[in-house]
C-alpha positions in Angstrom: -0.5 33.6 -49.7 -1.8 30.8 -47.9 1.0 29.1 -47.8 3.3 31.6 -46.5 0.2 32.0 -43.6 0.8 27.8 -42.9 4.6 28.2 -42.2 4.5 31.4 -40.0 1.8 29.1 -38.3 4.1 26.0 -38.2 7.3 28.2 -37.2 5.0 30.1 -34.8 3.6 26.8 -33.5 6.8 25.5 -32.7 8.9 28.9 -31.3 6.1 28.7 -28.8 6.3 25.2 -27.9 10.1 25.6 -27.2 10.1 28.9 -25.6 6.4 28.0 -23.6 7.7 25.1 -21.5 11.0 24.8 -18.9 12.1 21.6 -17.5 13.8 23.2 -14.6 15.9 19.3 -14.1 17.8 20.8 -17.2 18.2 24.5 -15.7 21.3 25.3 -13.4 19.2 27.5 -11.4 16.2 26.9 -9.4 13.4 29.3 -10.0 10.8 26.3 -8.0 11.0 27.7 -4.5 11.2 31.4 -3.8 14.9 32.9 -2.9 15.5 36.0 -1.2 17.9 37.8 1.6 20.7 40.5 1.8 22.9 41.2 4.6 26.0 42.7 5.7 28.6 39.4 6.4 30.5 42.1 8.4 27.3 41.5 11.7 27.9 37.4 11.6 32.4 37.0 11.9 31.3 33.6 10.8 29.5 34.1 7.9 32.3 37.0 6.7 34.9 33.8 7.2 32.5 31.8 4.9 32.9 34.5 2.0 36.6 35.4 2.5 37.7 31.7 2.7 37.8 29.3 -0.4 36.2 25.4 -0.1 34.4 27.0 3.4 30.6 26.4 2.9 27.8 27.1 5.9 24.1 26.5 5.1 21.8 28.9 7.1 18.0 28.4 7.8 14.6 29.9 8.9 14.4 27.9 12.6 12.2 28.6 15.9 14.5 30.2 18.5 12.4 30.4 21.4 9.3 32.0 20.8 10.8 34.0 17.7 12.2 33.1 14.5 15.6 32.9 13.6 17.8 32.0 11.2 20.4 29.0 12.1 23.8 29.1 10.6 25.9 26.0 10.7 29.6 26.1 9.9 32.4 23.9 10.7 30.7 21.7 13.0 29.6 25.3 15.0 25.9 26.1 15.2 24.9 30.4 15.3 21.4 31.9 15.9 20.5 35.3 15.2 17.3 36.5 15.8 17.9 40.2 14.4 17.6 42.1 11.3 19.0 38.7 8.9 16.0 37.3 9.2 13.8 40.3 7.8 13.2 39.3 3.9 14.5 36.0 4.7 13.3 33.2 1.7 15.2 30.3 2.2 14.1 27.8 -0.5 13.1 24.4 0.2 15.2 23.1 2.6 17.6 26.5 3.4 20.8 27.3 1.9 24.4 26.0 1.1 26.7 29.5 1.0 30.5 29.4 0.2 32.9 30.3 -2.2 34.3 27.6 -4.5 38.7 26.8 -4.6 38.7 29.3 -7.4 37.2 32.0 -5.7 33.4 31.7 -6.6 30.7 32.6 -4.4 28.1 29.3 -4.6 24.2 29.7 -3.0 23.0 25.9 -3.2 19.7 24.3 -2.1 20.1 22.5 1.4 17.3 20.0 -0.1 18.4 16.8 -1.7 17.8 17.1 -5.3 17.0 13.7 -5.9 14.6 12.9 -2.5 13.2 16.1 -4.1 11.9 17.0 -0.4 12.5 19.8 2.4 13.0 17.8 5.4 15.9 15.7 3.0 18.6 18.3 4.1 22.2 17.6 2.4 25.2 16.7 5.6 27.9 19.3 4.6 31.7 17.8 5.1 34.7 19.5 5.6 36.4 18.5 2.3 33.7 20.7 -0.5 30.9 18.0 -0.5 27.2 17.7 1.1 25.9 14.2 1.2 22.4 13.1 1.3 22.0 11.3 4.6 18.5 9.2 2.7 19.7 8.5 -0.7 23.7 8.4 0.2 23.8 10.9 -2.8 27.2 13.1 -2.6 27.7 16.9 -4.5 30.4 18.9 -5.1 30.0 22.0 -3.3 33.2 23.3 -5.7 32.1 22.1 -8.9 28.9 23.5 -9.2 26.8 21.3 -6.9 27.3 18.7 -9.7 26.5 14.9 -8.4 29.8 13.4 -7.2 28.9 9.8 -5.8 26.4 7.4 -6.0 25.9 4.4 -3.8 26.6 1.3 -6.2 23.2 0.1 -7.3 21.3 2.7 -6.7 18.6 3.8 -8.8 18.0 7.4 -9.3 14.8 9.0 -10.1 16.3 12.4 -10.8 20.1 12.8 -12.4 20.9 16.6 -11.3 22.9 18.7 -9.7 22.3 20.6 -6.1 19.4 23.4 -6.8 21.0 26.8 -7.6 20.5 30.7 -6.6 22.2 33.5 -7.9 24.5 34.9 -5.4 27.1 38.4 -5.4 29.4 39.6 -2.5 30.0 42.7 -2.8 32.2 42.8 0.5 30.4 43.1 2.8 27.0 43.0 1.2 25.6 39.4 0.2 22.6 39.0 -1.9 21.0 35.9 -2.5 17.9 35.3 -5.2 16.4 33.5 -8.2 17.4 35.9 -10.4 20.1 37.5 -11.4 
């Protein structure tokens, strides 16, 4: 009897050390900063070209517009404040968001953070060819693939080796929801 009681202590022991800790480097989504919004793409004509378009990416972010907050949206170069009902419920992670939908036809909700400067005033440079590029590091992702790391500058020497922070996103036309879980 005893030494049943050890080995349901040893397996015990180690279900909870597995199970008890998460390295979220290792996790394709981001549970570290809170994620939440909803809106109706249908209010912002850019943001409904965003979702309807594949390889088109815009980030959006909680910004001061005046004496109110807002939420930024930049795509294609084009900057777009709103001030209205967006911004209610509006959790934008560490640095803001990367929304798109992939060349296949997947909706993406990236981090606008670097992932490797690990900080929120390291915002990613989105390009118009599917990648954001870290303007500190000179770290590139691919927007399409994932957020996977696509280029590193030759010699550098990476603290972190992971892909763009990720939220769960659906598009139900015209309804987008964006969180940290599913």
């Amino acid at each position: 009897m005893v030494l049943i009681m050890k080995r349901l202590s040893i397996i015990l022991i180690t279900m909870l050390m597995l199970c008890g800790c998460s390295d979220y480097v290792s996790s394709k989504y981001s549970f570290r900063e809170r994620v939440f919004c909803q809106f109706n793409a249908l209010q912002y004509i850019a943001l409904n070209q965003v979702m309807d378009n594949y390889g088109e990416y815009a980030t959006l972010r909680i910004k001061n517009i005046g004496a109110t907050k807002g939420v930024e949206m930049n795509y294609r170069g084009n900057t777009y404040q709103y001030t209205d009902a967006l911004i209610k419920n509006f959790l934008d992670g560490l640095g803001g968001l990367i929304i798109g939908t992939t060349y296949s036809g997947e909706y993406r909700c990236y981090d606008l953070a670097c992932p490797i400067c690990d900080l929120n005033n390291r915002r990613l440079t989105l390009t118009n060819d599917g990648y954001a590029k870290c303007n500190k590091c000179g770290v590139s992702f691919d927007l399409n693939h994932e957020g996977v790391i696509y280029k590193v500058p030759e010699g550098a020497d990476l603290p972190v080796k992971r892909g763009l922070y990720q939220y769960y996103i659906t598009y139900d036309n015209p309804i987008i929801n964006i969180r940290n879980a599913p």
